[in-house]
GUZA-494078 format. One record per residue (C-alpha): z, x, y; residue number from 0. Coordinates in Angstrom, 1 decimal. Layout:
NODE; Z; X; Y; NUM;
...
! end
This chain:
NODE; 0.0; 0.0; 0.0; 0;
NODE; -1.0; 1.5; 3.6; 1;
NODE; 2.0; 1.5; 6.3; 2;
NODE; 0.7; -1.1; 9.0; 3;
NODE; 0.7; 0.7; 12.2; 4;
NODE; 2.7; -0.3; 15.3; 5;
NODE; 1.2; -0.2; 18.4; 6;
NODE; 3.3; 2.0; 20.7; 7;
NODE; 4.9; -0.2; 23.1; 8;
NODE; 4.7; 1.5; 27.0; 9;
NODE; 7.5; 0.9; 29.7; 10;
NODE; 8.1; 1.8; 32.7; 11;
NODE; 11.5; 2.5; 34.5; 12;
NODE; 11.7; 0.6; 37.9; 13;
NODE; 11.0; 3.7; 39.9; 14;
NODE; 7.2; 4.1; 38.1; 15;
NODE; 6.7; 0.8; 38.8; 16;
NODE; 6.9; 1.1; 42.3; 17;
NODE; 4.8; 4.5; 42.1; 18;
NODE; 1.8; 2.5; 40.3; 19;
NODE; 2.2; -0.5; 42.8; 20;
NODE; 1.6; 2.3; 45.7; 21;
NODE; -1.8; 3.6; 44.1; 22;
NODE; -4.8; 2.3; 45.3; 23;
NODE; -7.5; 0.3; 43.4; 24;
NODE; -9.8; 3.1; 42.5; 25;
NODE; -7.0; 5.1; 41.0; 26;
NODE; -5.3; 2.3; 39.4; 27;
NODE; -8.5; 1.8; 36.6; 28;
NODE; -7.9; 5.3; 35.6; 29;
NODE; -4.2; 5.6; 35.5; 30;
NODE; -4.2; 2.3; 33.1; 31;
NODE; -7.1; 4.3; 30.7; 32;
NODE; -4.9; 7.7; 30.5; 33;
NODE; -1.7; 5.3; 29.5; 34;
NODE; -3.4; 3.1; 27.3; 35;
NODE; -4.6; 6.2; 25.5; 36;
NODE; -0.7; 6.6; 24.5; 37;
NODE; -0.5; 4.0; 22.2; 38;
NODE; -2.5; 5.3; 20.0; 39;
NODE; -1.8; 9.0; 20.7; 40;
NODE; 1.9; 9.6; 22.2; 41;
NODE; 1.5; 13.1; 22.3; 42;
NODE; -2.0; 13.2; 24.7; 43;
NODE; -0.1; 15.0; 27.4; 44;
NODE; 1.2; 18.3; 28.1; 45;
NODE; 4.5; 19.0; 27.5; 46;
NODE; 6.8; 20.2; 30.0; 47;
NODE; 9.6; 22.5; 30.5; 48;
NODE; 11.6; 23.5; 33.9; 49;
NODE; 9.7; 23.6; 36.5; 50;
NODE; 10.3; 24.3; 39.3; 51;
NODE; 13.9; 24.7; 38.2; 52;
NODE; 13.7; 21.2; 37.4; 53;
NODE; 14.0; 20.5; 33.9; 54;
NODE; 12.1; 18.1; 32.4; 55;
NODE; 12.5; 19.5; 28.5; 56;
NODE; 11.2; 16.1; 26.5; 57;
NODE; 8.6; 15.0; 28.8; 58;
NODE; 5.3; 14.9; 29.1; 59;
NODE; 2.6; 15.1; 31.7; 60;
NODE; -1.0; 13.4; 32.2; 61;
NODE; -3.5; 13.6; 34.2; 62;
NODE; -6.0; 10.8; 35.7; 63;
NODE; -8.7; 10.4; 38.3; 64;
NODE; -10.2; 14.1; 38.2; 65;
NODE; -6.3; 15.4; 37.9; 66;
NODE; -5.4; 14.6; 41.3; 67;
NODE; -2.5; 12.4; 39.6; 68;
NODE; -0.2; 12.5; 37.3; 69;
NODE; 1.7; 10.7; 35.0; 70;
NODE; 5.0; 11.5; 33.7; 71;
NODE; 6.5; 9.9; 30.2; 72;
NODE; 8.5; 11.0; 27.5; 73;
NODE; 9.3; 9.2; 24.0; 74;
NODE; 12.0; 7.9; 23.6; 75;
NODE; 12.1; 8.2; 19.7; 76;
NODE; 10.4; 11.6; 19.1; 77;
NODE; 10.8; 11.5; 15.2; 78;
NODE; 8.7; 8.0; 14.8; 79;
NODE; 7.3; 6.9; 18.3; 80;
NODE; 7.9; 3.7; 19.1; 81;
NODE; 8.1; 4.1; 23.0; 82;
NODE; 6.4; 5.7; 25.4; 83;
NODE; 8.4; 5.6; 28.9; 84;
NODE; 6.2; 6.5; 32.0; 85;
NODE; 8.7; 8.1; 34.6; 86;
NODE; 6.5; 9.1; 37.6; 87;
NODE; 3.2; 8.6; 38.7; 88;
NODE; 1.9; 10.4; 41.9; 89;
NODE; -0.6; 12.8; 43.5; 90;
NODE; -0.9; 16.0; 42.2; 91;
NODE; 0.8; 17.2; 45.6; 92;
NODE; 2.4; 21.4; 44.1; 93;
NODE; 5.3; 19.9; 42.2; 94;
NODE; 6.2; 17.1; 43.6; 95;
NODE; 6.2; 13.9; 41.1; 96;
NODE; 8.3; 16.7; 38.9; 97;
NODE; 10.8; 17.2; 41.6; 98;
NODE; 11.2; 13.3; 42.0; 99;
NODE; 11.0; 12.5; 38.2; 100;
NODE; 13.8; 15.2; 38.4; 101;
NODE; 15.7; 13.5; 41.1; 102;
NODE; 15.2; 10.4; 39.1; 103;
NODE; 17.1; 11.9; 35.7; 104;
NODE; 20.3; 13.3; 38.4; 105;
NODE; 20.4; 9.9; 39.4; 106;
NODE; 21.7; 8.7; 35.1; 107;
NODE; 23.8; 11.9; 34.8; 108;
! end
């Protein structure tokens, strides 16, 4: 008997929300084609380390429209991936959707 396989669910914290409600149309289309392509594949992005001296050990980075954004995500069940949470998304601007993903994981400590 074959496993069935569960779609990846996707969520966003609050904060992400509010980053994909500030994008624009044209980058919007994109953004939603790099994500969907995590339910199928979790582990599409980059990973990430400390950058920056932020540290961001666990997560994972995309990029969409002609990498001038990124998206920001990590699993939250690494061993069998069930959910992908998208943590940031913002312009490719040096470091700076790290720095406030960053800010964003002080803010639970």
């Amino acid at each position: 008997m074959e496993e069935e396989k569960k779609e990846i669910q996707i969520q966003f914290i609050p904060e992400a929300v509010e980053d994909y409600k500030r994008l624009d149309g044209s980058q919007k289309k994109p953004v939603n084609k790099e994500i969907d392509k995590l339910r199928t594949n979790p582990f599409a992005g980059g990973e990430l380390g400390n950058k920056d001296n932020v540290d961001l050990t666990g997560f994972y980075k995309l990029y969409a429209c002609n990498k001038s954004i990124r998206i920001v995500y990590r699993l939250l069940t690494p061993e069998k991936v069930e959910i992908v949470e998208i943590w940031g998304i913002g312009k490719r601007d040096k470091l700076k959707i790290y720095k406030i993903v960053g800010e964003r994981l002080g803010k639970l400590k």
